[in-house]
C-alpha positions as CSV (number, residue, x, y, z in Angstrom):
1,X,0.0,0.0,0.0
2,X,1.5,3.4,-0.5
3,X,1.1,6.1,2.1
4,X,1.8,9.9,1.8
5,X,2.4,11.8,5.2
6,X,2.0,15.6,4.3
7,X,4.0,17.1,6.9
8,X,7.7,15.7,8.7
9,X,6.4,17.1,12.2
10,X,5.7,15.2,15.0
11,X,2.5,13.8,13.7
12,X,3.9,12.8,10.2
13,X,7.6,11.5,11.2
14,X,5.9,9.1,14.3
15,X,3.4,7.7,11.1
16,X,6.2,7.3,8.9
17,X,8.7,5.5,11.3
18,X,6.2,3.1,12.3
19,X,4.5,1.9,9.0
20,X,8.0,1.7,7.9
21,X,8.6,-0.8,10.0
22,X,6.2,-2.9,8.4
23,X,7.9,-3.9,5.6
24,X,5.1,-4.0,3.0
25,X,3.9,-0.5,2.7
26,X,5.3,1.7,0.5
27,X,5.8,5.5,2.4
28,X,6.2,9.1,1.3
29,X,6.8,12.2,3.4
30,X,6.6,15.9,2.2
31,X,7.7,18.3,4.3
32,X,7.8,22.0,3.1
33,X,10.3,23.5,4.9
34,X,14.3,23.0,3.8
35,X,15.8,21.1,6.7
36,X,14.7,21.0,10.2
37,X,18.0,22.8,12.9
38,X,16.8,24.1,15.8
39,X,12.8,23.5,15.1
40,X,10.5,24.7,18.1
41,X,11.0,25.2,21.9
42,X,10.4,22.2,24.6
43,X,8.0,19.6,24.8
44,X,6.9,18.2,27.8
45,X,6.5,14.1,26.5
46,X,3.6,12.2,28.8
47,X,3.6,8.3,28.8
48,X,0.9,8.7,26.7
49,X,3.2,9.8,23.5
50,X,6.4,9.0,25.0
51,X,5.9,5.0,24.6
52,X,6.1,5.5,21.2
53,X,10.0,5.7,22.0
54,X,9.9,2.4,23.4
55,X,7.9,0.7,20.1
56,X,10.8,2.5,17.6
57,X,13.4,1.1,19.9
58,X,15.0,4.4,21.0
59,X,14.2,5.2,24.0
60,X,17.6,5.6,25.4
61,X,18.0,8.5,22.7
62,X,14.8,9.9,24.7
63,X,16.5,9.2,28.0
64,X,19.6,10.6,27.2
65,X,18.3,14.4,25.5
66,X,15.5,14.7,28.4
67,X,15.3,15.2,31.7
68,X,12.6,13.4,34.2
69,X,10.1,15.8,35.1
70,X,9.0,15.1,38.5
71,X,6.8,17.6,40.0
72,X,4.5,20.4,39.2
73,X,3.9,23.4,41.0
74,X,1.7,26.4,40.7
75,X,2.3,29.8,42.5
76,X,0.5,33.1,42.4
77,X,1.7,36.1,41.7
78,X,3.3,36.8,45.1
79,X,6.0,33.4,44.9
80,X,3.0,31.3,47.2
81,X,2.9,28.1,46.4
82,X,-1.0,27.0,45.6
83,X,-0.7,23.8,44.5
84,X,1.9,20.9,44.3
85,X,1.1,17.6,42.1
86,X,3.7,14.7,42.1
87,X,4.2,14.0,38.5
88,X,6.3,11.1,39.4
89,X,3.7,9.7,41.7
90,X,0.4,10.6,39.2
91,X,2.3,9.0,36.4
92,X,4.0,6.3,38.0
93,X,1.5,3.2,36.3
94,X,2.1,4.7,32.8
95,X,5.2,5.8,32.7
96,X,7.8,9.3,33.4
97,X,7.0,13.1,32.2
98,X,10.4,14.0,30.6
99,X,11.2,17.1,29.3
100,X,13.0,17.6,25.9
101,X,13.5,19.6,23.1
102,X,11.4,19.4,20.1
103,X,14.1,19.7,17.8
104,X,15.8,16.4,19.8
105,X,12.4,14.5,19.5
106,X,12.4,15.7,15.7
107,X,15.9,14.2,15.5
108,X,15.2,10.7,16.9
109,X,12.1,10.4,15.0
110,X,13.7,11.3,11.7
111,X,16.1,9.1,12.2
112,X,13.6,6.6,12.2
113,X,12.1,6.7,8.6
114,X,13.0,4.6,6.3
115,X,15.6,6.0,4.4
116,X,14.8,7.9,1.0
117,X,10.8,8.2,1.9
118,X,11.5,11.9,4.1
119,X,11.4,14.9,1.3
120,X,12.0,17.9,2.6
121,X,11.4,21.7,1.1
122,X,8.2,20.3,-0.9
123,X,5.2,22.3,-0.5
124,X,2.2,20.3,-1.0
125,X,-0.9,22.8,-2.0
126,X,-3.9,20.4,-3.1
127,X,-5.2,17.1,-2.3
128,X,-7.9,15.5,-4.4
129,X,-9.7,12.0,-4.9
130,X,-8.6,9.7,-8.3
131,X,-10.0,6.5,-9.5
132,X,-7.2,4.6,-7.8
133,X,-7.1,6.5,-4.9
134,X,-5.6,10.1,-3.5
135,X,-2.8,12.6,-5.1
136,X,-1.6,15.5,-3.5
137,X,-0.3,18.1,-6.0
138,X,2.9,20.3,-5.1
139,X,3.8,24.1,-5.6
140,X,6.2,22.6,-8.3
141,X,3.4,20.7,-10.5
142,X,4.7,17.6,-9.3
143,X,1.7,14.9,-8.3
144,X,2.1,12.0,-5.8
145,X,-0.6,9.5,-6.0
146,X,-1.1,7.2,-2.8
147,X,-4.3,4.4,-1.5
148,X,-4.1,6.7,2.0
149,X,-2.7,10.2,2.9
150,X,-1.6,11.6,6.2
151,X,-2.9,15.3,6.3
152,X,-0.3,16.2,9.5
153,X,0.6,20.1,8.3
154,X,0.0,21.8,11.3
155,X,-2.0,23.9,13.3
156,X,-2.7,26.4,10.0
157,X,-2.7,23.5,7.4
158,X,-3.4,24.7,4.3
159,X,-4.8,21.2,3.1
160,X,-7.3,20.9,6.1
161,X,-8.4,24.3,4.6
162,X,-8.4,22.9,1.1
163,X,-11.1,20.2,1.8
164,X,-13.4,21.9,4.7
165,X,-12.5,25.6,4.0
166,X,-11.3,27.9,6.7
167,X,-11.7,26.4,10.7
168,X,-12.5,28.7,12.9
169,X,-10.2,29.8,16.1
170,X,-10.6,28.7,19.1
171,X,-8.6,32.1,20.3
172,X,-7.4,33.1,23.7
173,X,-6.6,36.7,23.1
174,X,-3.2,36.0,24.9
175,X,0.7,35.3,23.5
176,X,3.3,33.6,24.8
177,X,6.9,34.4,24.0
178,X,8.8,31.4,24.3
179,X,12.8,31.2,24.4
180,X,15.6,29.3,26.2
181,X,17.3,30.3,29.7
182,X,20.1,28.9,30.9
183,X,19.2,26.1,33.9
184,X,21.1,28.1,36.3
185,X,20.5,26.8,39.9
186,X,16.8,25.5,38.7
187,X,16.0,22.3,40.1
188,X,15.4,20.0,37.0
189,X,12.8,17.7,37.8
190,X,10.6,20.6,39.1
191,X,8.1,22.3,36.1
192,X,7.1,25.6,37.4
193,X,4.1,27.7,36.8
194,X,2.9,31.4,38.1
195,X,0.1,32.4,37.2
196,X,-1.0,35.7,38.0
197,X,-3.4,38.7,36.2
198,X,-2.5,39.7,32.5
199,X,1.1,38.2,33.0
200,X,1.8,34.0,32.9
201,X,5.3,33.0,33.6
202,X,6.0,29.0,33.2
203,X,9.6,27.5,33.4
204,X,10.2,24.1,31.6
205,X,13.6,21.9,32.3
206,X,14.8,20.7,29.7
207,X,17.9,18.3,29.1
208,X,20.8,21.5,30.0
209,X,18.2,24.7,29.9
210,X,15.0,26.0,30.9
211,X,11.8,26.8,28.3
212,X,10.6,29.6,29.1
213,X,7.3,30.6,28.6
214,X,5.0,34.1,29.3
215,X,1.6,34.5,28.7
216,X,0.1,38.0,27.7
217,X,-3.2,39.9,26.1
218,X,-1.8,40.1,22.3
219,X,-3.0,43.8,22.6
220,X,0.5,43.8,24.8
221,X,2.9,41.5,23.0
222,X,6.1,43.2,21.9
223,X,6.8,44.0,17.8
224,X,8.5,40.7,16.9
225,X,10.8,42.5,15.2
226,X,12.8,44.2,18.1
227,X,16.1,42.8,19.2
228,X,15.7,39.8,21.4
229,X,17.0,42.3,24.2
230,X,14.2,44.8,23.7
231,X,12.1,41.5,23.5
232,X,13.3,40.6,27.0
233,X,13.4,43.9,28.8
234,X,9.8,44.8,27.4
235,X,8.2,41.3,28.4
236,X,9.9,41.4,32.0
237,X,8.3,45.4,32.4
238,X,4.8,44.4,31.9
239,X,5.5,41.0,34.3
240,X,6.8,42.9,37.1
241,X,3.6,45.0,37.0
242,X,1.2,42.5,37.2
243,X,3.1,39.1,38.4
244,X,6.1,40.6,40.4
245,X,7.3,36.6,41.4
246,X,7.7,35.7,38.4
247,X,10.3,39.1,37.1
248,X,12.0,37.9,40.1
249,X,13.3,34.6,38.3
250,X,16.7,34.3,36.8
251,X,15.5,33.6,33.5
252,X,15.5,36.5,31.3
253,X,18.5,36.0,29.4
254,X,19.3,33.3,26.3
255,X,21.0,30.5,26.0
256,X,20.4,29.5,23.0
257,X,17.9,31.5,20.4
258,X,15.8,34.1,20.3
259,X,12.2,34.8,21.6
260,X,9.7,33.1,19.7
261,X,6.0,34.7,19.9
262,X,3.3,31.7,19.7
263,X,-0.2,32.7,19.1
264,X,-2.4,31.0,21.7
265,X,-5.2,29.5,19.3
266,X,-6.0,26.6,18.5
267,X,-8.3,24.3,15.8
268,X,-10.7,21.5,15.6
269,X,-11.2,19.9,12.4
270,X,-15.0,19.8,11.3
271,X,-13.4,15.5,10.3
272,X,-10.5,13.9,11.2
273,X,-11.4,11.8,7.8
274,X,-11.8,12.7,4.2
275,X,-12.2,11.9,0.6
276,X,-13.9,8.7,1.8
277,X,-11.7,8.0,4.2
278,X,-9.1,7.7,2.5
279,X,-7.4,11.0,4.1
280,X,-6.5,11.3,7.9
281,X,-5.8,14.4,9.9
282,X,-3.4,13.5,12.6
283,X,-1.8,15.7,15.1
284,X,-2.6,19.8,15.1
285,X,-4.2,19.7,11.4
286,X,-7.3,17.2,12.9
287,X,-7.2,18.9,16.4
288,X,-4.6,21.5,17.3
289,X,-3.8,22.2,21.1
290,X,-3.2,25.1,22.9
291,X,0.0,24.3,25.4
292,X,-1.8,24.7,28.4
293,X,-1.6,21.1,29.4
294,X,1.3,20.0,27.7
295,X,-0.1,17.3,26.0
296,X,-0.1,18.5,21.9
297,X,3.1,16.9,20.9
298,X,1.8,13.4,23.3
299,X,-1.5,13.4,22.2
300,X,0.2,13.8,18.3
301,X,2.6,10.4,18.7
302,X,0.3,8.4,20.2
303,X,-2.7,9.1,17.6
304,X,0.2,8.8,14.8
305,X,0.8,5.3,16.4
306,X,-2.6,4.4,16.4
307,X,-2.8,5.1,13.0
308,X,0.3,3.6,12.0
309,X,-1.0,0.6,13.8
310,X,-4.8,0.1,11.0
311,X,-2.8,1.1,8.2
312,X,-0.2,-1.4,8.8
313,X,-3.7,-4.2,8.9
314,X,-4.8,-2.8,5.5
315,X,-4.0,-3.2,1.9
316,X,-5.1,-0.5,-0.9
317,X,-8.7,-1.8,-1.0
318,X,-9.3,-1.6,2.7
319,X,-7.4,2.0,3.5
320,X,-11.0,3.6,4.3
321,X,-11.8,0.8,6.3
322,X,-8.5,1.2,8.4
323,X,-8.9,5.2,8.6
324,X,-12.6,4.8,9.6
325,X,-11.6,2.5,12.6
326,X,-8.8,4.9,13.7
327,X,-11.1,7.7,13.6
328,X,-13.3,6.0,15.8
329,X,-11.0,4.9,18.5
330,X,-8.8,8.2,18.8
331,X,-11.6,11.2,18.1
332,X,-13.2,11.3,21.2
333,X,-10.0,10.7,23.5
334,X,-7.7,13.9,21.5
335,X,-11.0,15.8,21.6
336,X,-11.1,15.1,25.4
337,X,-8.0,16.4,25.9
338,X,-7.9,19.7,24.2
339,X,-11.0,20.2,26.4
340,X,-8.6,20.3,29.3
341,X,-6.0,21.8,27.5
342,X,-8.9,25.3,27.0
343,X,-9.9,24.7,30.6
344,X,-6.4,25.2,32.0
345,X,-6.2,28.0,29.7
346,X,-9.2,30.1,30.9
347,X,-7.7,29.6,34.4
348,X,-3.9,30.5,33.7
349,X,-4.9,32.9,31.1
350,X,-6.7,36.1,32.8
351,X,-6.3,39.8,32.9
352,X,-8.3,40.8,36.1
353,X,-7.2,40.7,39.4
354,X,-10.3,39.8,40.9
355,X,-10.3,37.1,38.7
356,X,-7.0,36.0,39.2
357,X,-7.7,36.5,43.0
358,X,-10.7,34.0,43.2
359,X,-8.9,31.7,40.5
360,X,-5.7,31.5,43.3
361,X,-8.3,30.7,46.0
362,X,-10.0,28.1,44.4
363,X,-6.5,26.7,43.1
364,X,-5.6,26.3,46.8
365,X,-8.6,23.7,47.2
366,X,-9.1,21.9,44.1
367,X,-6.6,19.7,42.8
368,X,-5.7,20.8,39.5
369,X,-6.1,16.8,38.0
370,X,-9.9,17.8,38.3
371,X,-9.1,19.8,35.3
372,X,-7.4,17.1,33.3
373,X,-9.3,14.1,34.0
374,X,-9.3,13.2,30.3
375,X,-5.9,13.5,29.9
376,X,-5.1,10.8,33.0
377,X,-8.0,8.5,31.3
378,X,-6.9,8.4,28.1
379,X,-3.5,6.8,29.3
380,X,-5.5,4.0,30.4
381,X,-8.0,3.9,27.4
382,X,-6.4,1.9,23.7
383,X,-5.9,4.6,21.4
């Protein structure tokens, strides 16, 4: 069977690794930009995506680029601590949290593709049905014909937008500005959150630095074109206004980079199948998250996997069948969890103090797993 993957992200690399394992399925990847280097910020890999690692065979790679992410705190504006979850602990029947780059996870899963399938600066702009199955057209007039095609583009896939038309936003109003800090004297099991009116601060170990992150109204975000100093000083002004703890922290200098703003949006696709069901949307293209929870790039690998998993059952004839059974064991679970991911946002995401005052009482009370219930489940449900 021949598969296209449009798209060498996450998504589309985890799909291609794993049907290429198969032996009897023919697989092609097109990924638009030129060559990958230093691709993204960090990613914070649950069990849930993580034990894709240990199908590929890599996991030491994993092991050896991360960190263990052990605990998770929250604190308000003023440095108190509100609430304190044991990710070691929570986790402990599924797996460890680790914390990683995504150009590293890129990396490993890259290396993973069978060689000759992974083609990079091709930009795919059309994908329609034929009489023996699906071709995706390219900016260059090329055509690739396929029995089943991988729509995992992104977030703002052009594709997705080419078969249901433009998906609406599901839009915070808030930026975050993400960029490496030096690890310093951070303790690197700890992830660190403060959450505080107008201004979010979250820290993020990695394997050797921290990913920082701050949250702000877009109304306030800095011109991305200043210098990443101007970036800095103007980002750390409007947190020690509003969420004076979080200024406080020795992170606003680089390590490696610059700022990177992220609008803080995300998508649902109106499908996660197509053109008979002979088209999947996998990872951010089917249902984008927001990186409230930490759970895009998880929830990504381990849908990939369960799609790599049908296709690898099928032949040409029964690629709908295998697409339609996917769709039916992953939708609800990745819809579940970018639920939680927009309820931790409304709570970490506010500009008024009163709100951010009765959001810091109630965080001191209700365990902040009440908000992510799906996310916990679906490690226990088959994908």
């Amino acid at each position: 069977m021949r598969v296209i993957v449009v798209g060498g992200g996450v998504a589309g690399l985890t799909v291609a690794a794993l049907l290429g394992r198969t032996g009897g399925h023919s697989v092609t990847v097109l990924e638009r930009i030129a060559g990958y280097g230093d691709v993204g910020y960090g990613l914070g890999l649950y069990p849930l995506g993580g034990a894709v690692f240990n199908a590929l065979g890599v996991s030491a790679q994993v092991q050896e680029r991360s960190c263990a992410l052990e605990t998770y705190r929250v604190c308000g504006p003023s440095g108190q601590t509100l609430q304190e979850v044991s990710l070691r602990d929570l986790l402990a029947p599924y797996g460890q949290m680790r914390g990683i780059s995504r150009s590293d996870v890129l990396a490993i899963l890259a290396s993973q593709v069978p060689d000759g399938s992974l083609h990079l600066g091709v930009e795919c702009t059309g994908v329609r049905a034929s009489d023996a199955g699906v071709v995706v057209s390219t900016r260059d007039g090329a055509e690739h014909e396929g029995d089943a095609v991988v729509l995992a583009d992104g977030m703002h896939s052009r594709l997705r937008e080419s078969l249901f038309g433009q998906v609406k936003e599901h839009d915070t109003g808030f930026d975050a500005w993400m960029w490496w800090a030096p690890l310093g004297g951070f303790d690197p099991t700890v992830v660190t959150e403060y959450w505080g009116p107008t201004a979010f601060v979250g820290v993020y170990p990695a394997r050797d630095a921290l990913n920082v992150a701050v949250g702000i109204p877009r109304r306030l975000s800095p011109d991305s074109s200043m210098s990443a100093d101007l970036v800095l000083g103007r980002l750390r002004e409007l947190v020690s206004e509003h969420n004076p703890a979080g200024a406080a922290l020795e992170v606003w200098s680089l390590a490696a980079g610059v700022p990177f703003p992220w609008r803080l949006a995300d998508v649902r696709a109106p499908a996660l199948t197509a053109l008979g069901d002979r088209v999947a949307l996998v990872g951010d293209s089917g249902v984008g998250f927001l990186p409230t929870a930490g759970v895009g790039a998880s929830n990504a690998m381990r849908s990939a996997a369960a799609l790599a998993y049908e296709l690898s059952l099928a032949d040409a004839r029964s690629a709908p069948a295998a697409i339609a059974r996917w769709n039916s064991r992953v939708g609800d679970l990745v819809r579940g969890n970018q639920e939680d991911s927009r309820k931790l946002a409304k709570a970490m995401l506010v500009e008024h103090k009163t709100t951010s005052r009765v959001i810091d009482a109630v965080m001191k009370h209700m365990p902040i797993t009440m908000m992510t219930k799906s996310i916990v489940r679906s490690m226990e449900a088959p994908f």
